[in-house]
C-alpha positions as CSV (number, residue, x, y, z in Angstrom):
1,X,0.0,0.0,0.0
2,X,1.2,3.3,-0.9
3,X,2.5,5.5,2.4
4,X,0.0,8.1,1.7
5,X,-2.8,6.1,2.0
6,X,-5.3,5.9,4.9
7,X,-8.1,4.3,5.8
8,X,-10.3,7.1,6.1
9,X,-9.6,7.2,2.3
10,X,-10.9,4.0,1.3
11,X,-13.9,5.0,3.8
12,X,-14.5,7.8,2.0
13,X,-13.7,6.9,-1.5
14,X,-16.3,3.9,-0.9
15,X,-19.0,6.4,0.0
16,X,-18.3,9.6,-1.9
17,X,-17.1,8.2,-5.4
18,X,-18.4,4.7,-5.6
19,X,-21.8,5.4,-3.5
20,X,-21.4,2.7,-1.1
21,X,-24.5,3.2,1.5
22,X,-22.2,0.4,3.7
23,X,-22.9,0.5,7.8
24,X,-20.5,2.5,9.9
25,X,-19.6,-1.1,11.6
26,X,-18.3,-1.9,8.1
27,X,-15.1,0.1,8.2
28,X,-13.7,-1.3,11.5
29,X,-11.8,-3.2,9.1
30,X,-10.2,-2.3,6.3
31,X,-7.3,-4.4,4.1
32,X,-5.7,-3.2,1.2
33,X,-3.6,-5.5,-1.0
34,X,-1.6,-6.1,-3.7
35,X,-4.1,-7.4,-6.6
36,X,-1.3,-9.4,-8.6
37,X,-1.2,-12.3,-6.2
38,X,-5.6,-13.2,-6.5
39,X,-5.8,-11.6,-10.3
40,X,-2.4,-12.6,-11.5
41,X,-2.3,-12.4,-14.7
42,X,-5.2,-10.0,-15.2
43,X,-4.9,-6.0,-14.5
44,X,-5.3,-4.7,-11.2
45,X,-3.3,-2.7,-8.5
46,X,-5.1,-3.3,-5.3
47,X,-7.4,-5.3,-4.0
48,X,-9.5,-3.9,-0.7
49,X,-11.5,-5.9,1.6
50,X,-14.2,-3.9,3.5
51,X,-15.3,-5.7,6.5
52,X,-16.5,-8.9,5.6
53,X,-19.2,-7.1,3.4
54,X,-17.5,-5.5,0.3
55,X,-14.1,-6.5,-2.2
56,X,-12.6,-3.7,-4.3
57,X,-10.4,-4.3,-7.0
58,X,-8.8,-1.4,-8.1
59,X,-7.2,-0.9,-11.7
60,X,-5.1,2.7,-12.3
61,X,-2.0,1.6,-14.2
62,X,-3.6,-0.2,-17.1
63,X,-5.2,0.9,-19.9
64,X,-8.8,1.2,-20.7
65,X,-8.5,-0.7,-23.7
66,X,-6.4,-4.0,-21.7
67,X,-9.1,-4.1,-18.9
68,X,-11.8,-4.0,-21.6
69,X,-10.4,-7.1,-23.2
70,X,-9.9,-8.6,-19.9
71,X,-13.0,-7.3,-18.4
72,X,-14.8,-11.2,-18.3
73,X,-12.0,-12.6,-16.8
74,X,-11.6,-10.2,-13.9
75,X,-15.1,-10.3,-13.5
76,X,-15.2,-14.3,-13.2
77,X,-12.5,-13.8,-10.6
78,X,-13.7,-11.0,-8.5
79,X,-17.0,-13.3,-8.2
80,X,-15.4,-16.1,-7.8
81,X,-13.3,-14.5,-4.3
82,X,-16.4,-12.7,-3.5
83,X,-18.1,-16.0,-2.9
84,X,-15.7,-17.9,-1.6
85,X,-14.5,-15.5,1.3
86,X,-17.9,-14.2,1.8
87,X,-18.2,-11.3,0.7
88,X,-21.8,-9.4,-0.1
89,X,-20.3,-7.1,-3.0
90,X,-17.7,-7.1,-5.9
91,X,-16.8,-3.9,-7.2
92,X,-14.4,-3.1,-9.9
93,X,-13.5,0.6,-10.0
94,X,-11.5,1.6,-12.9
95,X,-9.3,4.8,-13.4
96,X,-8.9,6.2,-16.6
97,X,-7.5,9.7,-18.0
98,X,-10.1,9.6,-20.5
99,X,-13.2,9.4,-19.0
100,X,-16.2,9.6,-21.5
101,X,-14.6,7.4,-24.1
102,X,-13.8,4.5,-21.6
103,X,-16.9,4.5,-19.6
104,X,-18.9,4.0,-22.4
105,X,-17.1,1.2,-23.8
106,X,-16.6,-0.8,-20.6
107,X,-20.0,-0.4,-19.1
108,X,-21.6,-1.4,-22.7
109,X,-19.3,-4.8,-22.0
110,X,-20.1,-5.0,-18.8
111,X,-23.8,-5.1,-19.3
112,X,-23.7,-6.9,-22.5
113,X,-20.8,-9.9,-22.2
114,X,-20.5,-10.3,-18.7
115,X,-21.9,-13.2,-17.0
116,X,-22.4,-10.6,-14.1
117,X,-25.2,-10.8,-10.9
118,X,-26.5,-7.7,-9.0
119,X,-24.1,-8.0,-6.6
120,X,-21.1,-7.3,-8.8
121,X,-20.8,-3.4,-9.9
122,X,-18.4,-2.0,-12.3
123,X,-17.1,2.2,-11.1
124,X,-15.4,3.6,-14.4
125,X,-13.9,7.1,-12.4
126,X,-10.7,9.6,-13.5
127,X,-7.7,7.9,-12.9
128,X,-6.8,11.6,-11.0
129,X,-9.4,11.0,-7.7
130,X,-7.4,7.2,-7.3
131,X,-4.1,9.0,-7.3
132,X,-5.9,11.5,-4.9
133,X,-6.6,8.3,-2.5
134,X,-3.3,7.3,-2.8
135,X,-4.4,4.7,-5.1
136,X,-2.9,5.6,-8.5
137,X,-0.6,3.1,-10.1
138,X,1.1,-0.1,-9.1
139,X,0.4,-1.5,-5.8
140,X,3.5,-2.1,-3.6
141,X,3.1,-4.3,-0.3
142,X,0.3,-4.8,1.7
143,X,-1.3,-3.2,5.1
144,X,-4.1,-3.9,7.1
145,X,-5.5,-0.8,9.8
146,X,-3.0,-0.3,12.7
């Protein structure tokens, strides 16, 4: 995890940007991850477990275009850990520099190709509010709340 990262971001960026509606209770514990070592293979930069409710995986150093032909795959595998730790939600949040363009595209494939179930949700944001969570780019070790 990046050293600028806190908690209280991934709290935040959960309910502000992604419009998470989760219980207070949820955020007593918060782990953020590297993504290579559950999506190896596949993009992703970190992988965030909320409570025992919600699973992030977060994608900032890829391209649009390589998540979008990888976007079934990562979505078998985030429902595939979902399940099998527990979790209630998957969410794949996305950063890209060019907005409009990408969202279009992935949330077209999403809704059209994916094999997906309401509890899976795909966030296409600006790669600049990650980087502003200390979330931009490559994920680097692990941490879990002091």
């Amino acid at each position: 995890m990046p050293q600028q990262t806190a908690f209280a971001d991934v709290k935040h960026l959960v309910r502000s940007e992604l419009g998470c509606a989760c219980p207070e209770q949820v955020f007593e514990h918060i782990e953020i991850l590297s993504a290579s070592a559950r999506f190896a293979g596949l993009p992703g930069d970190y992988l965030i477990a909320v409570g025992n409710r919600l699973l992030l995986l977060v994608i900032s150093s890829s391209s649009w275009r390589e998540v979008l032909q990888q976007l079934e795959r990562l979505c078998v595998r985030g429902r595939e850990l979902r399940d099998a730790l527990g979790f209630n939600r998957f969410r794949l949040v996305v950063g890209v520099p060019e907005l409009t363009a990408a969202r279009a595209a992935l949330v077209e494939h999403f809704d059209a190709a994916v094999d997906h179930d309401e509890r899976m949700h795909l966030h296409v944001i600006h790669a600049e509010v990650l980087a502003a969570y200390g979330l931009g780019g490559e994920a680097k070790g692990s941490a879990a709340p002091p």
